[in-house]
mmJSON file of the N, C-alpha and C atoms, coordinates in Angstrom:
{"data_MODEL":{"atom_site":{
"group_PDB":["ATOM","ATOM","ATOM","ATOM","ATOM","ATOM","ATOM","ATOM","ATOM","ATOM","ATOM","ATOM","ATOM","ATOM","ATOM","ATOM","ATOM","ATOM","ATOM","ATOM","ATOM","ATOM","ATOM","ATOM","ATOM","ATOM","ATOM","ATOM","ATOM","ATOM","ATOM","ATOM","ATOM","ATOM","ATOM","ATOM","ATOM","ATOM","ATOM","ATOM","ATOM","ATOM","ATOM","ATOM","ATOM","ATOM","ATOM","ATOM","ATOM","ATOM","ATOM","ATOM","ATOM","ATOM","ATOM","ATOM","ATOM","ATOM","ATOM","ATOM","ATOM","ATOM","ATOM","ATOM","ATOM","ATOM","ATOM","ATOM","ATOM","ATOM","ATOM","ATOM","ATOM","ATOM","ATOM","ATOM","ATOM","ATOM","ATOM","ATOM","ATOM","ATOM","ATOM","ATOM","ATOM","ATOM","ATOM","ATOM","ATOM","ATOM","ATOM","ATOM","ATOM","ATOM","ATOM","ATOM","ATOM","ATOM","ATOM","ATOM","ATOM","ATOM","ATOM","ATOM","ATOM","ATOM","ATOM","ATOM","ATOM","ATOM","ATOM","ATOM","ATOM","ATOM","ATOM","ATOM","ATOM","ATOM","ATOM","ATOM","ATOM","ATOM","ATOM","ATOM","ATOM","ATOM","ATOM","ATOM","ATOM","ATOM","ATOM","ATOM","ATOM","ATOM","ATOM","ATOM","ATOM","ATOM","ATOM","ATOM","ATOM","ATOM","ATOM","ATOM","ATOM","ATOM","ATOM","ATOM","ATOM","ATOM","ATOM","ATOM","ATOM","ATOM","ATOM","ATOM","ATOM","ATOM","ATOM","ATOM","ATOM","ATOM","ATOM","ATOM","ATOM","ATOM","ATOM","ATOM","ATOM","ATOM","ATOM","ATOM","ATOM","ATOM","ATOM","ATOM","ATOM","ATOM","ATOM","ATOM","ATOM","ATOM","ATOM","ATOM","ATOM","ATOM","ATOM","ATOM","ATOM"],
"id":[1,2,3,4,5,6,7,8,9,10,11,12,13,14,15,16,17,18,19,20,21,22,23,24,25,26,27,28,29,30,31,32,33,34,35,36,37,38,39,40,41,42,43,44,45,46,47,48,49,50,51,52,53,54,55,56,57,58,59,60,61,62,63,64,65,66,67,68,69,70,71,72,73,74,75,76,77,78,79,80,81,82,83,84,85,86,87,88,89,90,91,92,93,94,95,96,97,98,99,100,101,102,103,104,105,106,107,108,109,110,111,112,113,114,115,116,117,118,119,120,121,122,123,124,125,126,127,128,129,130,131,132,133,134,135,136,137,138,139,140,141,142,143,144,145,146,147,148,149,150,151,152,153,154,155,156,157,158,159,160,161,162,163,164,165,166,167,168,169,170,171,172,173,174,175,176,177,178,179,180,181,182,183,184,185,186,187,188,189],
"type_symbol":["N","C","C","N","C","C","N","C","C","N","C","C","N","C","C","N","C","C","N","C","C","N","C","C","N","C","C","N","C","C","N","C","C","N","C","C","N","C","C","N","C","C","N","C","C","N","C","C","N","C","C","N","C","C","N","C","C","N","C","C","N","C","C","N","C","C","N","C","C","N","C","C","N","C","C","N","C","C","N","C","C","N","C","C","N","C","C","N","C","C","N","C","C","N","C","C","N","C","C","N","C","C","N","C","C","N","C","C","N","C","C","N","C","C","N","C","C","N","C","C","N","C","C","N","C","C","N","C","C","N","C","C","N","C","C","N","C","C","N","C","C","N","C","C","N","C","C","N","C","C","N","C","C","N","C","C","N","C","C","N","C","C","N","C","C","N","C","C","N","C","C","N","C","C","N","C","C","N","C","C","N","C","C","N","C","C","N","C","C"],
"label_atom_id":["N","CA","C","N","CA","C","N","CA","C","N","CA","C","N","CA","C","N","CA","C","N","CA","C","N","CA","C","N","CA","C","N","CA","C","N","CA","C","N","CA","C","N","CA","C","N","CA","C","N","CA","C","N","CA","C","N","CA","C","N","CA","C","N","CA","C","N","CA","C","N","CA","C","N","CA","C","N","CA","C","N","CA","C","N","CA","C","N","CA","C","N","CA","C","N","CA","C","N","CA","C","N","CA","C","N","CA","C","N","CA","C","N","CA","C","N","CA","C","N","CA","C","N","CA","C","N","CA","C","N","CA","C","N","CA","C","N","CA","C","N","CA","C","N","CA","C","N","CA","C","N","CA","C","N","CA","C","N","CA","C","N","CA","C","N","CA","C","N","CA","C","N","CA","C","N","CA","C","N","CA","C","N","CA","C","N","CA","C","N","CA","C","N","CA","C","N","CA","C","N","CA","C","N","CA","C","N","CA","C","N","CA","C","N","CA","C","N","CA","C"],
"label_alt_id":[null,null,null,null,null,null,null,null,null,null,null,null,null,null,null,null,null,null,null,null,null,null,null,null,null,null,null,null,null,null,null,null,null,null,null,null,null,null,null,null,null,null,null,null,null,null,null,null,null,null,null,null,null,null,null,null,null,null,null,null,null,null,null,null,null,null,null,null,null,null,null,null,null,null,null,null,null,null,null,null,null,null,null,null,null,null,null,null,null,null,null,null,null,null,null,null,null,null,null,null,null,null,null,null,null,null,null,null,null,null,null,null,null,null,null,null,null,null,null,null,null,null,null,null,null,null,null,null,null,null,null,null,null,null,null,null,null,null,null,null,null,null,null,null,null,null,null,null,null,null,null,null,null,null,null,null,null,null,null,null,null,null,null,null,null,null,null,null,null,null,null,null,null,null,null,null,null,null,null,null,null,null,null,null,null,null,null,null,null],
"label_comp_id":["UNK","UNK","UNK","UNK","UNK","UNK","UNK","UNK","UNK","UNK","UNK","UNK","UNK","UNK","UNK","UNK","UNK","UNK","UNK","UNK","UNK","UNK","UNK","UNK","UNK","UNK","UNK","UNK","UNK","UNK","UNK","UNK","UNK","UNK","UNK","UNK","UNK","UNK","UNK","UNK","UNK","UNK","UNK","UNK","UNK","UNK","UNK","UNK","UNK","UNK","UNK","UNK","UNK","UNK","UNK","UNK","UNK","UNK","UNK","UNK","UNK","UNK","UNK","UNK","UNK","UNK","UNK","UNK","UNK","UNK","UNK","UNK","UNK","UNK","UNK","UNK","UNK","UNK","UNK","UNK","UNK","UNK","UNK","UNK","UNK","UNK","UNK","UNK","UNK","UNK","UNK","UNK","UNK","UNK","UNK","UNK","UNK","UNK","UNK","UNK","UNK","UNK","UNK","UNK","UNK","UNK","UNK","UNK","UNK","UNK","UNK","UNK","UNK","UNK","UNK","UNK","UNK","UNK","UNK","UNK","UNK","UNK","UNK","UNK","UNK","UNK","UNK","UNK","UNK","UNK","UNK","UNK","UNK","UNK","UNK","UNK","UNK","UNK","UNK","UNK","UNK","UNK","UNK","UNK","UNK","UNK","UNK","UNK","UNK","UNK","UNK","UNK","UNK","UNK","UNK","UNK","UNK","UNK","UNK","UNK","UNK","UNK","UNK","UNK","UNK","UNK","UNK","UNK","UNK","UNK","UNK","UNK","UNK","UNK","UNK","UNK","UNK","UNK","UNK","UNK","UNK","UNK","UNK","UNK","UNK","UNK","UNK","UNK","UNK"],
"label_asym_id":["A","A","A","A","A","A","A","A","A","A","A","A","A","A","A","A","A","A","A","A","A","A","A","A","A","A","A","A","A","A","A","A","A","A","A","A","A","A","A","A","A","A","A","A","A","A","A","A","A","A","A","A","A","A","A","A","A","A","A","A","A","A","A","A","A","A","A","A","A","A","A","A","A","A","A","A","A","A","A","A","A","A","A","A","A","A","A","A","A","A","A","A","A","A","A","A","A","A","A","A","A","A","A","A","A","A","A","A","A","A","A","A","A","A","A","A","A","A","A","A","A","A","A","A","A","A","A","A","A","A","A","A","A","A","A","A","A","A","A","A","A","A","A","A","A","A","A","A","A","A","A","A","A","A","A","A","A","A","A","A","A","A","A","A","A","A","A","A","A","A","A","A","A","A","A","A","A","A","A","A","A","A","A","A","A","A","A","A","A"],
"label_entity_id":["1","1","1","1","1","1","1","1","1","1","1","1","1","1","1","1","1","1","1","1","1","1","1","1","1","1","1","1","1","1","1","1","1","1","1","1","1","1","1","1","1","1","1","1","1","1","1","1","1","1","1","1","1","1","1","1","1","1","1","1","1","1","1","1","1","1","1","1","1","1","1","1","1","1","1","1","1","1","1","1","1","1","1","1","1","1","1","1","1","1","1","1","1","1","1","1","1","1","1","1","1","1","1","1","1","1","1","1","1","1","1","1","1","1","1","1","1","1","1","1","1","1","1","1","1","1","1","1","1","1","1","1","1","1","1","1","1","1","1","1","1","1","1","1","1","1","1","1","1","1","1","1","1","1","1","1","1","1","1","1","1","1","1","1","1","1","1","1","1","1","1","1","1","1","1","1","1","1","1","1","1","1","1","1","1","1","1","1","1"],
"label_seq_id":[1,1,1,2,2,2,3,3,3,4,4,4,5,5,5,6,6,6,7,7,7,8,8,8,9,9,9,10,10,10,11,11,11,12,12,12,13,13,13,14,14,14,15,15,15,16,16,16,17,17,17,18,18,18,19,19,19,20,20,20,21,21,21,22,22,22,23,23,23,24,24,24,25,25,25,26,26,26,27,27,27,28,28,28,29,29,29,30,30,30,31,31,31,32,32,32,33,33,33,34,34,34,35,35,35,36,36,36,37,37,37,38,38,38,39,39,39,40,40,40,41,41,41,42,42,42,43,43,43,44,44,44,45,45,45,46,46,46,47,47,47,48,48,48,49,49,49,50,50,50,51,51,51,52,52,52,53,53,53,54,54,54,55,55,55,56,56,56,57,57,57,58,58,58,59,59,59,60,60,60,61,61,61,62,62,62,63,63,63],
"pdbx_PDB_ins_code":[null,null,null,null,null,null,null,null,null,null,null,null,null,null,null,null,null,null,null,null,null,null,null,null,null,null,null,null,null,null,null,null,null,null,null,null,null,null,null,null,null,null,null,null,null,null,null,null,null,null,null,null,null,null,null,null,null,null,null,null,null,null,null,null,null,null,null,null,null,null,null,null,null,null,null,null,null,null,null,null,null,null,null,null,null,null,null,null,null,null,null,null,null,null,null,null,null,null,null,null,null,null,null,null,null,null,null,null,null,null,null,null,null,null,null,null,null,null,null,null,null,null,null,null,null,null,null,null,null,null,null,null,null,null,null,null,null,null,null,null,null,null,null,null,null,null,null,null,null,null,null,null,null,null,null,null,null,null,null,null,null,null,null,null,null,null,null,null,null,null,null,null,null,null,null,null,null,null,null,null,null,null,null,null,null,null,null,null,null],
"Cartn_x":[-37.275,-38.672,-39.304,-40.107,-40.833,-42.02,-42.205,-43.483,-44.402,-44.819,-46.053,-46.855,-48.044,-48.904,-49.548,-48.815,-49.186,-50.585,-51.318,-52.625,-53.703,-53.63,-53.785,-52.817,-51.967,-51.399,-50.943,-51.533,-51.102,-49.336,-49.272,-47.566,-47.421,-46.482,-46.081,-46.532,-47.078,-47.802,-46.858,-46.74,-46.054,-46.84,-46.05,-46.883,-46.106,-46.812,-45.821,-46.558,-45.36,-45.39,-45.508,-46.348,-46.814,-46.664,-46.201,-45.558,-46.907,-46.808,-47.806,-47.229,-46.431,-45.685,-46.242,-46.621,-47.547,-46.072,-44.731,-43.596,-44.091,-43.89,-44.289,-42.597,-42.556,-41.547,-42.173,-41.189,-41.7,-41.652,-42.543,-42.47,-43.269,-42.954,-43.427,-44.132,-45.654,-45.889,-45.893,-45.519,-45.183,-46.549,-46.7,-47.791,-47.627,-48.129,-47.736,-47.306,-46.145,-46.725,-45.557,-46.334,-45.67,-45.486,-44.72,-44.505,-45.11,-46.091,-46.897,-46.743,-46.332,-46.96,-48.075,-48.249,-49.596,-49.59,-51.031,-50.962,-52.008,-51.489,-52.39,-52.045,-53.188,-53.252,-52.294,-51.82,-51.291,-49.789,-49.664,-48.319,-47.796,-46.909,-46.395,-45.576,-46.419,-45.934,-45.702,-44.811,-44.552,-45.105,-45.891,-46.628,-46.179,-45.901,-45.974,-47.53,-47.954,-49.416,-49.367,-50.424,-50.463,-51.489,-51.226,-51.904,-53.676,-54.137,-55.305,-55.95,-55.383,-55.727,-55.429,-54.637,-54.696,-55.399,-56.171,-57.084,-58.324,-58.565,-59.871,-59.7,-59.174,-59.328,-58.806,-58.332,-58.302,-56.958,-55.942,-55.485,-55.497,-55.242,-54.855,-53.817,-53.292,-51.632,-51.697,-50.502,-50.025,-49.121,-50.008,-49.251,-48.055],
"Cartn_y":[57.788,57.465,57.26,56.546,56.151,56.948,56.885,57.733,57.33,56.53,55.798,55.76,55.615,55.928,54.158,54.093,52.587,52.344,53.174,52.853,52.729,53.939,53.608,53.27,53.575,53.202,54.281,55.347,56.633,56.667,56.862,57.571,58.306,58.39,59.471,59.23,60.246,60.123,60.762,60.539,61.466,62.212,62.919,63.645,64.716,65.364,66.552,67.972,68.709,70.507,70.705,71.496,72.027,73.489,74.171,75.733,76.715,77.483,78.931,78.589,78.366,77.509,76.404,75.382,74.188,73.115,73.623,72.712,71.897,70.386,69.486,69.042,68.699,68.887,67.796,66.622,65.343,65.943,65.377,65.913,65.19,64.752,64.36,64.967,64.705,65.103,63.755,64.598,63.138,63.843,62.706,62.936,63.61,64.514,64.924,63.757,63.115,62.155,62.288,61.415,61.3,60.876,60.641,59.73,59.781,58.688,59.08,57.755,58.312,56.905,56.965,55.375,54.934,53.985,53.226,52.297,51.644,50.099,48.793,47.979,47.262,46.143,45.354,46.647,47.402,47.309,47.549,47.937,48.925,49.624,51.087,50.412,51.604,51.451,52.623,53.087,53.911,53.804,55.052,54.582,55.525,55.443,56.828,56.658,57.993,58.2,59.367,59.403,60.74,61.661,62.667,63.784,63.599,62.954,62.929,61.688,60.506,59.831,60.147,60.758,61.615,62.584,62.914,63.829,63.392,61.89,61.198,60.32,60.409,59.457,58.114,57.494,56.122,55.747,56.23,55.941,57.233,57.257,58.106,58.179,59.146,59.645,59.171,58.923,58.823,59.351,60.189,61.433,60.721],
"Cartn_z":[-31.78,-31.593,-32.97,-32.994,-34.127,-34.543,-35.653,-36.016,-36.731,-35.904,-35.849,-34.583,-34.254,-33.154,-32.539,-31.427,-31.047,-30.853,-30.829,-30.799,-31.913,-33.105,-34.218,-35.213,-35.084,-36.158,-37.138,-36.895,-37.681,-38.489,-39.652,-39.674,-40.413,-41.064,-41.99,-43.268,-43.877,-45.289,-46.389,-47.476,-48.552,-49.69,-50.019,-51.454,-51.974,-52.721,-53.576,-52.576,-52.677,-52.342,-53.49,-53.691,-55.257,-55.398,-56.167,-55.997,-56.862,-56.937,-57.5,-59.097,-58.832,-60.558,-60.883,-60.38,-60.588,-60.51,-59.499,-59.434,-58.176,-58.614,-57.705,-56.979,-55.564,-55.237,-53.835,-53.817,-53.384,-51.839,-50.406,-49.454,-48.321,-47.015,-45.901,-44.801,-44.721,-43.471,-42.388,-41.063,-40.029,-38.841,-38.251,-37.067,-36.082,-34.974,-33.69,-32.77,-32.927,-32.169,-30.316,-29.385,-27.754,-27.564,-25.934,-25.503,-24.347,-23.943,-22.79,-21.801,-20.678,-19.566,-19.094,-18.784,-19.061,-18.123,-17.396,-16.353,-17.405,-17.743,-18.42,-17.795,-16.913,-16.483,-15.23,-14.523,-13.272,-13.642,-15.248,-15.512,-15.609,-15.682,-16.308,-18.053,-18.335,-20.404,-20.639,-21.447,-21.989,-23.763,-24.243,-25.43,-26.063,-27.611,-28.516,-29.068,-28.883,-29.766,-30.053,-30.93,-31.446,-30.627,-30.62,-29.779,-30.004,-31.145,-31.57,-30.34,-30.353,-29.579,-28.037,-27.398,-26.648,-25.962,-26.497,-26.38,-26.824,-27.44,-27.381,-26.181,-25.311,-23.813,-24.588,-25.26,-25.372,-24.094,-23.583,-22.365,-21.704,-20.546,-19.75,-19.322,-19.106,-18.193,-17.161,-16.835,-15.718,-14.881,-13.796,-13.57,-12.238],
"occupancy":[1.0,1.0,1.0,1.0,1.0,1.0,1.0,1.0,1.0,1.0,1.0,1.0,1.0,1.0,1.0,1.0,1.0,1.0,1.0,1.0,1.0,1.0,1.0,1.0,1.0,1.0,1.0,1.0,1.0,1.0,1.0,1.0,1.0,1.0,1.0,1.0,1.0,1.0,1.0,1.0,1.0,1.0,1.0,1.0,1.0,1.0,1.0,1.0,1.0,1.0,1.0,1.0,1.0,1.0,1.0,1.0,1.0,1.0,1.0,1.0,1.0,1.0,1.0,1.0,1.0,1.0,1.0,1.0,1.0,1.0,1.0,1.0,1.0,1.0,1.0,1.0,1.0,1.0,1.0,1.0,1.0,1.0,1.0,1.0,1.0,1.0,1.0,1.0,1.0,1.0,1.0,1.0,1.0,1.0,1.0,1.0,1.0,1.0,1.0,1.0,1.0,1.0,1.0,1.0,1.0,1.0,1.0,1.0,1.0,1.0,1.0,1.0,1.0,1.0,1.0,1.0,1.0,1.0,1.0,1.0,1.0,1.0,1.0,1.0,1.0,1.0,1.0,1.0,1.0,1.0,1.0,1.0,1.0,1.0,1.0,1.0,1.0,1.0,1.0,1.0,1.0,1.0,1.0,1.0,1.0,1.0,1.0,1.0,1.0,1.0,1.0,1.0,1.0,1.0,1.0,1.0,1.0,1.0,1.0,1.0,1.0,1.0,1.0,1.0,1.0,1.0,1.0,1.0,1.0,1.0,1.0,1.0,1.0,1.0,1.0,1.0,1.0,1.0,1.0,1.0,1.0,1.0,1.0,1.0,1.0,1.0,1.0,1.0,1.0],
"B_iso_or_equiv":[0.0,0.0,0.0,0.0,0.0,0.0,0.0,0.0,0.0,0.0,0.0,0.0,0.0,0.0,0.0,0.0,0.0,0.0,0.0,0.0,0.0,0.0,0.0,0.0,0.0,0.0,0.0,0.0,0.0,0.0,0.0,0.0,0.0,0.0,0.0,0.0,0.0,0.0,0.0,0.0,0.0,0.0,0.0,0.0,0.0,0.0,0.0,0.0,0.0,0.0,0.0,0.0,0.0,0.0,0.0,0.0,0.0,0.0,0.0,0.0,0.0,0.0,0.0,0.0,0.0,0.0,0.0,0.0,0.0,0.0,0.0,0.0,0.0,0.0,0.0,0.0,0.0,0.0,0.0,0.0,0.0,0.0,0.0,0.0,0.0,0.0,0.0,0.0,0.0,0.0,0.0,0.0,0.0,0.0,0.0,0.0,0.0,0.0,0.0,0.0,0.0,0.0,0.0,0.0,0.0,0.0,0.0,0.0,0.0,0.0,0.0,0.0,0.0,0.0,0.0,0.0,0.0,0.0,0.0,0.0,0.0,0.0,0.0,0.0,0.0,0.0,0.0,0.0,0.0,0.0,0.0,0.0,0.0,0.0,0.0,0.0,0.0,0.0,0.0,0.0,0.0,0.0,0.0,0.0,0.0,0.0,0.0,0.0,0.0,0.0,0.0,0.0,0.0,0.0,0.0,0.0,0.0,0.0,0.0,0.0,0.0,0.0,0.0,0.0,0.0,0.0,0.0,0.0,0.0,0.0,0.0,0.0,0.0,0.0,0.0,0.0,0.0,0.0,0.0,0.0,0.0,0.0,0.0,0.0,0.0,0.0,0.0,0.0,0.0],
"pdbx_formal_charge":[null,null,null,null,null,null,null,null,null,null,null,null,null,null,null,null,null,null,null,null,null,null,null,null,null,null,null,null,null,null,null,null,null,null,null,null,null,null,null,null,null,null,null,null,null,null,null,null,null,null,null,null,null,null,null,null,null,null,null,null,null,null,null,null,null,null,null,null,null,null,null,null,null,null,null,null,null,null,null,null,null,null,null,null,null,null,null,null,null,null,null,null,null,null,null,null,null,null,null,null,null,null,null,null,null,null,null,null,null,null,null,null,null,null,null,null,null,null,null,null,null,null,null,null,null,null,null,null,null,null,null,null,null,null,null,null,null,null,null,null,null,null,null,null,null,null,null,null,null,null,null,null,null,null,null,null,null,null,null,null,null,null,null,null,null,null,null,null,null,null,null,null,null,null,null,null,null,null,null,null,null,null,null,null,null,null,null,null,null],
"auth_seq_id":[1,1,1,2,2,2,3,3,3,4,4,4,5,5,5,6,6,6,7,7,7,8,8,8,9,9,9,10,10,10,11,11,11,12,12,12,13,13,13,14,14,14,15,15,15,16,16,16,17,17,17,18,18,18,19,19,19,20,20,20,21,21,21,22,22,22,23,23,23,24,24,24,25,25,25,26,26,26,27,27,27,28,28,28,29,29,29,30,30,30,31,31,31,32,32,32,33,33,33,34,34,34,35,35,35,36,36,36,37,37,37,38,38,38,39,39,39,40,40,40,41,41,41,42,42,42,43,43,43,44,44,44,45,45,45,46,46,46,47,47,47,48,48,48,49,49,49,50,50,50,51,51,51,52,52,52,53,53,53,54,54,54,55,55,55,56,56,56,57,57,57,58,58,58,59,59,59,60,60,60,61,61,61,62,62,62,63,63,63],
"auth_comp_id":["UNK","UNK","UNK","UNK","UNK","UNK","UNK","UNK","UNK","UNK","UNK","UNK","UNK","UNK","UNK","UNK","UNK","UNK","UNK","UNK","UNK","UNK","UNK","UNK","UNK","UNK","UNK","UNK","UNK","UNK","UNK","UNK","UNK","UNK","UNK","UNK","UNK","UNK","UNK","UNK","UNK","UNK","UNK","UNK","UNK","UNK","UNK","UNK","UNK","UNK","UNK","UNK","UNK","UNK","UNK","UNK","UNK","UNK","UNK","UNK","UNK","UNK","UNK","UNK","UNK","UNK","UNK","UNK","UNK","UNK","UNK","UNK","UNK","UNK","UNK","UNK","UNK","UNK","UNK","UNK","UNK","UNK","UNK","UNK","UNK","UNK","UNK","UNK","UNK","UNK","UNK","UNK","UNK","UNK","UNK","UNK","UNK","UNK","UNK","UNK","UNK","UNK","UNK","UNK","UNK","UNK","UNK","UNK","UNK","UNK","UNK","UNK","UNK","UNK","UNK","UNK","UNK","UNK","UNK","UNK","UNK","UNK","UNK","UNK","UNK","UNK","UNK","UNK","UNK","UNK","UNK","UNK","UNK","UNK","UNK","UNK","UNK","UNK","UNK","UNK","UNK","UNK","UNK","UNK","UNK","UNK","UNK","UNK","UNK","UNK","UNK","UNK","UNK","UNK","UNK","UNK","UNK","UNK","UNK","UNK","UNK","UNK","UNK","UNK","UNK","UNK","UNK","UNK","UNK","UNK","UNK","UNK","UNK","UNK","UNK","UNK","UNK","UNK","UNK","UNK","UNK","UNK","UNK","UNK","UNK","UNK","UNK","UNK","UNK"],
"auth_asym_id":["A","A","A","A","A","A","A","A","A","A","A","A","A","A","A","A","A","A","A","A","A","A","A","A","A","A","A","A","A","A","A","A","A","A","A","A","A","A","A","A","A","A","A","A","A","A","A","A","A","A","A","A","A","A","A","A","A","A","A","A","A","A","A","A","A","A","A","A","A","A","A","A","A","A","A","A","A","A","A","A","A","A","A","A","A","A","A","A","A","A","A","A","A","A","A","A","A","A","A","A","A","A","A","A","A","A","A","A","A","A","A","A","A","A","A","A","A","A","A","A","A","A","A","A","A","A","A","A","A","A","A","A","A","A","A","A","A","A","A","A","A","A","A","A","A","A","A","A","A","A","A","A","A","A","A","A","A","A","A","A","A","A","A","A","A","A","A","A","A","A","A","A","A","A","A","A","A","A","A","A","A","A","A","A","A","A","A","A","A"],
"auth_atom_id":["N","CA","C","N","CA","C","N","CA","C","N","CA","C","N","CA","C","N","CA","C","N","CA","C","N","CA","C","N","CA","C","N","CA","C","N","CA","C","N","CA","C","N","CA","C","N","CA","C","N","CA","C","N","CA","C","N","CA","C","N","CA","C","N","CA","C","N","CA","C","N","CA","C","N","CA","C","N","CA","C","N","CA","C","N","CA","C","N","CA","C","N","CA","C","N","CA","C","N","CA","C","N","CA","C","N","CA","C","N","CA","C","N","CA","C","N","CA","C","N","CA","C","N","CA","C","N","CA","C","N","CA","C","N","CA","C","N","CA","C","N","CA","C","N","CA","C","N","CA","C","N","CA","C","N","CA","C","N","CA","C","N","CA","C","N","CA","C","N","CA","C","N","CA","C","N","CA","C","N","CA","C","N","CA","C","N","CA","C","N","CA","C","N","CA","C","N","CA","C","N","CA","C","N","CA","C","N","CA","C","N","CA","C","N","CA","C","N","CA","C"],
"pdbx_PDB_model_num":[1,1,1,1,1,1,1,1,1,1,1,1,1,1,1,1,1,1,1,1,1,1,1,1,1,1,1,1,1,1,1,1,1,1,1,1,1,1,1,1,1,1,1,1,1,1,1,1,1,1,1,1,1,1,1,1,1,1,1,1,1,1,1,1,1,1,1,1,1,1,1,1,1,1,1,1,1,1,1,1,1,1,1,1,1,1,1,1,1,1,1,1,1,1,1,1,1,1,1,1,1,1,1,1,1,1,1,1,1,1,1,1,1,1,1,1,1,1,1,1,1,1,1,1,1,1,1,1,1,1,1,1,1,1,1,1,1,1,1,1,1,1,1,1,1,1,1,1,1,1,1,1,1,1,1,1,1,1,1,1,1,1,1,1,1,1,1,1,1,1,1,1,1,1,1,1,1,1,1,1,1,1,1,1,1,1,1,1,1]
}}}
């Protein structure tokens, strides 16, 4: 699965872990992201999004 969010677009960002030492140490955070079915346009889709959009209503489940 990909980690990226089909609806925004969200993905994985990079940067340094930085220690109490001031050691920078290269590092990934990735998104919550799902897999949700979904009814568009009297289809069934299967979407990855992230939990954020999820929980702002932009689709709904499909139970």
């Amino acid at each position: 699965m990909s980690r990226r969010c089909d609806i925004c677009g969200k993905g994985s960002l990079s940067g340094n872990k930085v220690s109490k030492s001031k050691i920078h140490v290269r590092r990934t955070w990735k998104p919550n992201i799902v897999s949700v079915k979904t009814e568009i346009d009297g289809r069934t889709l299967t979407l990855n999004m992230c939990t954020r959009c999820l929980r702002s209503g932009f689709v709904t489940k499909k139970v």
